[in-house]
Backbone atoms as SQL, in Angstrom:
CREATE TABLE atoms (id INTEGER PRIMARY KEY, chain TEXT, resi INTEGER, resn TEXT, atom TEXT, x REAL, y REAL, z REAL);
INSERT INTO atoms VALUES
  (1, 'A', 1, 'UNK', 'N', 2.748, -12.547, -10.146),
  (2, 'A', 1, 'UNK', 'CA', 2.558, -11.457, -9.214),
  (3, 'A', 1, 'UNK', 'C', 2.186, -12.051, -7.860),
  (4, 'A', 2, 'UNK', 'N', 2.872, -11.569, -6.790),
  (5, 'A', 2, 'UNK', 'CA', 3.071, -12.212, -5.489),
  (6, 'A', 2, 'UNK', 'C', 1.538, -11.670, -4.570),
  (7, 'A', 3, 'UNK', 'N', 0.886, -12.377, -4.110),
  (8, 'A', 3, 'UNK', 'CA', -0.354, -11.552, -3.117),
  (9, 'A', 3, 'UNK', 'C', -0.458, -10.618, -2.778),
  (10, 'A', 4, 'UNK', 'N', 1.423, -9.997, -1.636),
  (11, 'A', 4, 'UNK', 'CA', 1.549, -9.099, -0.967),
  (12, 'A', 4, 'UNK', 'C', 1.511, -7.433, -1.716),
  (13, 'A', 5, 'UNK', 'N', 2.087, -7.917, -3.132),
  (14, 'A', 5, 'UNK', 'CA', 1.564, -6.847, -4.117),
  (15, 'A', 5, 'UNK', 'C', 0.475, -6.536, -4.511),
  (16, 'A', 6, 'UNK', 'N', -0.375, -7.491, -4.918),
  (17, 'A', 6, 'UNK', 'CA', -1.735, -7.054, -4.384),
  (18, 'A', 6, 'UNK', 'C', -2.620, -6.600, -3.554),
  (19, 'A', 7, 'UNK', 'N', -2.392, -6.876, -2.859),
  (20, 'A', 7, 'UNK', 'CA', -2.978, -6.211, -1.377),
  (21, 'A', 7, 'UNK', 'C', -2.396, -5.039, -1.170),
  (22, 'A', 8, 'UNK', 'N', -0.775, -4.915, -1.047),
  (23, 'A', 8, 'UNK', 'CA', -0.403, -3.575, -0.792),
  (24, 'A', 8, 'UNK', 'C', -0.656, -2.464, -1.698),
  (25, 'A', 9, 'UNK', 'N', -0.668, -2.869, -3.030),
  (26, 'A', 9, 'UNK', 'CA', -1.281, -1.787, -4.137),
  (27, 'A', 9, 'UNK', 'C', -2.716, -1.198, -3.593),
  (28, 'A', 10, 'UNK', 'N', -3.226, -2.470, -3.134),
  (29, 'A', 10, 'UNK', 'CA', -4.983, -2.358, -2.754),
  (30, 'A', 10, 'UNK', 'C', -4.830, -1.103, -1.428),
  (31, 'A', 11, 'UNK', 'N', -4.138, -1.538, -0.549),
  (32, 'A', 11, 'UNK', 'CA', -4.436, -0.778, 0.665),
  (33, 'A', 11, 'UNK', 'C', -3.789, 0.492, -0.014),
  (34, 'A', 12, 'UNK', 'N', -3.128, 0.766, -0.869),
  (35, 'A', 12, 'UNK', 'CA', -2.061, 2.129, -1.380),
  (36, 'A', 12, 'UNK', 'C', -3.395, 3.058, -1.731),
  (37, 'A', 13, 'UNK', 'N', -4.091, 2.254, -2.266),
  (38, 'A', 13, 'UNK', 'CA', -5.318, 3.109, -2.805),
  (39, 'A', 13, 'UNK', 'C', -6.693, 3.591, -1.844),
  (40, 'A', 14, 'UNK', 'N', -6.665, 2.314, -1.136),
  (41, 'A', 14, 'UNK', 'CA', -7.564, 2.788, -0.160),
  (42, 'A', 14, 'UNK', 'C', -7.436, 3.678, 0.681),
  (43, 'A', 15, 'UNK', 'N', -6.193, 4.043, 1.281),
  (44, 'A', 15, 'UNK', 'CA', -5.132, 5.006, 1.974),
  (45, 'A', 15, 'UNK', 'C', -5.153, 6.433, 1.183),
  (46, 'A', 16, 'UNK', 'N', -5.046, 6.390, 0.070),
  (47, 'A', 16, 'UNK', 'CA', -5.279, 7.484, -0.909),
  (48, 'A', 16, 'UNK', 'C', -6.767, 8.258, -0.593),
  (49, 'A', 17, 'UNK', 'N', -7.411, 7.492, -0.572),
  (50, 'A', 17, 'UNK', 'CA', -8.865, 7.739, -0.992),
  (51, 'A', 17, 'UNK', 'C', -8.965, 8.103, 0.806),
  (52, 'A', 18, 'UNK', 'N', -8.764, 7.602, 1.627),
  (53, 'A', 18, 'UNK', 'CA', -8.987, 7.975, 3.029),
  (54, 'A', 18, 'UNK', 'C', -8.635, 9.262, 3.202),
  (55, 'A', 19, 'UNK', 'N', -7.345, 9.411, 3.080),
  (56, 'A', 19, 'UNK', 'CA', -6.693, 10.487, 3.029),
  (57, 'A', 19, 'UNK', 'C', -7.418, 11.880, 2.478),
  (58, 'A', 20, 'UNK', 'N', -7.889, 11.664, 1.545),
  (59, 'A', 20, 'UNK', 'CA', -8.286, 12.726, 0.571),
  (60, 'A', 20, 'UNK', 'C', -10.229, 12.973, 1.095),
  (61, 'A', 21, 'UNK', 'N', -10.180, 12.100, 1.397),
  (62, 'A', 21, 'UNK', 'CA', -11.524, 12.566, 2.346),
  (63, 'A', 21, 'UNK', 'C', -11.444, 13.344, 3.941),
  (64, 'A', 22, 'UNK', 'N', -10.535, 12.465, 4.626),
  (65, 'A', 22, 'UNK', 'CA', -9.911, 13.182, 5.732),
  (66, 'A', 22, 'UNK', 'C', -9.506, 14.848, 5.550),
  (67, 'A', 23, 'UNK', 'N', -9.083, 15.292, 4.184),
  (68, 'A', 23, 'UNK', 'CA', -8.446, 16.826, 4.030),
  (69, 'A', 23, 'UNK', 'C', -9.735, 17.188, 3.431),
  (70, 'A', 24, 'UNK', 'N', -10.435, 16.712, 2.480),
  (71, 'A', 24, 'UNK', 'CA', -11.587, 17.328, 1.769),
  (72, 'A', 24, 'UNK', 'C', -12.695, 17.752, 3.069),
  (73, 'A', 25, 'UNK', 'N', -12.561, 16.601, 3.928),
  (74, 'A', 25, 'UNK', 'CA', -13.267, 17.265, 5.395),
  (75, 'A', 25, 'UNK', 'C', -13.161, 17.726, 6.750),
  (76, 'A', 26, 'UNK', 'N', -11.771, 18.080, 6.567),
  (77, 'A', 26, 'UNK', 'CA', -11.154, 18.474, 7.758),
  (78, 'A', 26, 'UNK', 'C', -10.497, 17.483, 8.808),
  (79, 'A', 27, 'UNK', 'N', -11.241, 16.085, 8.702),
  (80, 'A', 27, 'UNK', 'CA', -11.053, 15.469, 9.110),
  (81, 'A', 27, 'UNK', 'C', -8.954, 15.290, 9.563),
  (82, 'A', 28, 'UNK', 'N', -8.632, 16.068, 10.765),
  (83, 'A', 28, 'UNK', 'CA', -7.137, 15.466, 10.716),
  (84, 'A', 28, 'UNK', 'C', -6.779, 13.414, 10.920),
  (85, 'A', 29, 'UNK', 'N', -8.107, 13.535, 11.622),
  (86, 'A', 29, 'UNK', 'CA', -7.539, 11.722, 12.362),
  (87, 'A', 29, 'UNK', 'C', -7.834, 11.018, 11.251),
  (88, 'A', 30, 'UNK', 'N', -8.825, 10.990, 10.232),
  (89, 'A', 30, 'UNK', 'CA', -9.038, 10.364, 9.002),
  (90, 'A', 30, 'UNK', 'C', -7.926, 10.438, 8.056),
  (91, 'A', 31, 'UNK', 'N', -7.312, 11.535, 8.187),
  (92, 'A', 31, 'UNK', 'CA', -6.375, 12.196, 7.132),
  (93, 'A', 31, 'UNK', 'C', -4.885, 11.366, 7.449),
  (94, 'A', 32, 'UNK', 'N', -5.028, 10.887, 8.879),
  (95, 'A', 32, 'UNK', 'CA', -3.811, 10.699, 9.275),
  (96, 'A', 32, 'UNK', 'C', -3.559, 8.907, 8.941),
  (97, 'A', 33, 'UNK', 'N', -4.822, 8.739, 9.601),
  (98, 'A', 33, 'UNK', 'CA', -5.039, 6.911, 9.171),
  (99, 'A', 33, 'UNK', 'C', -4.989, 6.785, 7.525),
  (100, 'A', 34, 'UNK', 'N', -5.408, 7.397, 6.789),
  (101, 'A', 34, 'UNK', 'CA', -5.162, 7.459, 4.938),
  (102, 'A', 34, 'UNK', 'C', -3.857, 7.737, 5.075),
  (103, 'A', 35, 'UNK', 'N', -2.908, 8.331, 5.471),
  (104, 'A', 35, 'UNK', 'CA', -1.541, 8.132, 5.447),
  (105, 'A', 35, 'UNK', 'C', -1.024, 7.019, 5.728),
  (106, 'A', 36, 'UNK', 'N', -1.066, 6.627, 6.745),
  (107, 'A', 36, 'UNK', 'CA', -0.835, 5.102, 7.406),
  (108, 'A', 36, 'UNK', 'C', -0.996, 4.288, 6.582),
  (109, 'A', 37, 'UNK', 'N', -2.126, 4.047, 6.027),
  (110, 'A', 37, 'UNK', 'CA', -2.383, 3.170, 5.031),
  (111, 'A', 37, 'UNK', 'C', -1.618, 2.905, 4.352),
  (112, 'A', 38, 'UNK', 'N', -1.593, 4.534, 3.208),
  (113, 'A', 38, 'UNK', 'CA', -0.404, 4.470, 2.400),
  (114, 'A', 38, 'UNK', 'C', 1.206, 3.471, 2.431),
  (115, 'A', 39, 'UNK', 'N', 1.342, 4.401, 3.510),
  (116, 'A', 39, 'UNK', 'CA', 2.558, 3.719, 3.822),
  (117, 'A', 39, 'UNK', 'C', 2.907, 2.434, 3.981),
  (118, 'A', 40, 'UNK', 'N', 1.934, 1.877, 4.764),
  (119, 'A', 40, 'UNK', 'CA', 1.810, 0.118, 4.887),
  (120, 'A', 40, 'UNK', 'C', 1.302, -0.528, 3.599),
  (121, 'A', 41, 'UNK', 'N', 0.762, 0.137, 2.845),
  (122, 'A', 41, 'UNK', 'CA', 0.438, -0.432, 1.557),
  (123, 'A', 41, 'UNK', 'C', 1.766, -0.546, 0.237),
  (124, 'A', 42, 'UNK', 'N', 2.228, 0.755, 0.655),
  (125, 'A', 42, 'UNK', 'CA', 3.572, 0.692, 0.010),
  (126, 'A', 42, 'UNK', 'C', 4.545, -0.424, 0.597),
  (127, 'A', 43, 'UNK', 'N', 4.981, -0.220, 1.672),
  (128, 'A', 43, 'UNK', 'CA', 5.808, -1.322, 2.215),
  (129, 'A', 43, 'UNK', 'C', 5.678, -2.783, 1.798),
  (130, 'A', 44, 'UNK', 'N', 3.981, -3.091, 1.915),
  (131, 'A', 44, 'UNK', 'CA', 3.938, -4.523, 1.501),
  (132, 'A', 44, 'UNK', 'C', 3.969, -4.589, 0.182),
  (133, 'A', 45, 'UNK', 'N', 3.885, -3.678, -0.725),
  (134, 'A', 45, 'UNK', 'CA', 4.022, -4.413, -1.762),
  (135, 'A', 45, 'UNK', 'C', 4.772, -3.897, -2.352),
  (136, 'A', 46, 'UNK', 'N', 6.122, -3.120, -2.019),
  (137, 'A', 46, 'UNK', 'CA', 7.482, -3.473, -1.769),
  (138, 'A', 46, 'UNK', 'C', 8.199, -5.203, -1.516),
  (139, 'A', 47, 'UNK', 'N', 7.392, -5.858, -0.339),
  (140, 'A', 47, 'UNK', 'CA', 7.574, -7.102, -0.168),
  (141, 'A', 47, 'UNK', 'C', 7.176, -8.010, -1.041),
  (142, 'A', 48, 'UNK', 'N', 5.824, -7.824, -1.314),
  (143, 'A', 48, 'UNK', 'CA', 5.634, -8.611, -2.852),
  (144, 'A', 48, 'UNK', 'C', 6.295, -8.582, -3.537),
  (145, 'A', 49, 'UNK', 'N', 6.998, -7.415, -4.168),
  (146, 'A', 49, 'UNK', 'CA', 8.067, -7.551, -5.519),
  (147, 'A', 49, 'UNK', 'C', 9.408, -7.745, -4.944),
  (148, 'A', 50, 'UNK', 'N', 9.942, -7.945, -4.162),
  (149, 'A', 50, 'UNK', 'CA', 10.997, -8.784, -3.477),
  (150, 'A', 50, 'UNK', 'C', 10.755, -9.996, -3.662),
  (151, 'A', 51, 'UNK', 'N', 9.599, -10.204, -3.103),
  (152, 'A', 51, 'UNK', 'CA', 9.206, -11.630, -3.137),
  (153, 'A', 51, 'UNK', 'C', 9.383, -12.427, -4.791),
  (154, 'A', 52, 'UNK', 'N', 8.526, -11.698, -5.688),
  (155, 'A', 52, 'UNK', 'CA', 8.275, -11.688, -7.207),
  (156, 'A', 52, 'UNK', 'C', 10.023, -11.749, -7.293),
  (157, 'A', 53, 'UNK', 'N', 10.947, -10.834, -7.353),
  (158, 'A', 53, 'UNK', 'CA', 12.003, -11.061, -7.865),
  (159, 'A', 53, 'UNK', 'C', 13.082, -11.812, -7.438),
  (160, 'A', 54, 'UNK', 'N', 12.598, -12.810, -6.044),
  (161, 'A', 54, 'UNK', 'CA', 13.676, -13.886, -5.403),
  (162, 'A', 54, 'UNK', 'C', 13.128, -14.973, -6.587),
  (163, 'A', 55, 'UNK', 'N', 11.773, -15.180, -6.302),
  (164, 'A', 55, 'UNK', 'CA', 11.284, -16.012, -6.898),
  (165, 'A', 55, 'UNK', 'C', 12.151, -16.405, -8.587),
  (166, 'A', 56, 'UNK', 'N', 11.633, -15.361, -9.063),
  (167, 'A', 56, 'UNK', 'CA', 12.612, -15.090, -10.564),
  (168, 'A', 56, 'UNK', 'C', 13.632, -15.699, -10.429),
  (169, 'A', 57, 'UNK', 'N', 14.617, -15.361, -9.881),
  (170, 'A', 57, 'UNK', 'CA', 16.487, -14.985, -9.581),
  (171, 'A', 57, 'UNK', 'C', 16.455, -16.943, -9.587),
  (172, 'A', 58, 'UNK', 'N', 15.439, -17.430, -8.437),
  (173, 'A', 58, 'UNK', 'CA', 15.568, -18.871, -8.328),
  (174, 'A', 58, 'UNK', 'C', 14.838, -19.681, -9.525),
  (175, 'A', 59, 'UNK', 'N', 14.313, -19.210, -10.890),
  (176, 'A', 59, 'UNK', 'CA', 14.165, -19.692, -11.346),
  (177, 'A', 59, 'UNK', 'C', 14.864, -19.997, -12.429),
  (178, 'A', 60, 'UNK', 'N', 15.875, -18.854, -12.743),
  (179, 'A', 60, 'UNK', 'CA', 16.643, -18.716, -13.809),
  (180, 'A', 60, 'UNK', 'C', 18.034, -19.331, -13.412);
């Protein structure tokens, strides 16, 4: 398992949890940065498992 999957899973969740505090308190600008997160958390670890499956492809 590549770093960037780690981390991006990590921020996926932290983004979650922002998010859901941002709406639980009205908060729109909190609500909006927990989105952000998300998204960049997804992306990178999108890149991690790219990464994870070049890796593979060159090992086999």
């Amino acid at each position: 398992m590549h770093k960037d999957t780690v981390k991006g899973a990590a921020k996926q969740t932290a983004g979650s949890v922002k998010q859901a505090v941002g709406k639980a308190s009205g908060n729109r600008r909190l609500e909006a940065e927990g989105a952000r997160e998300k998204i960049v958390g997804k992306v990178q670890k999108g890149v991690g498992d790219l990464k994870d499956a070049a890796r593979d492809a060159l090992k086999h």
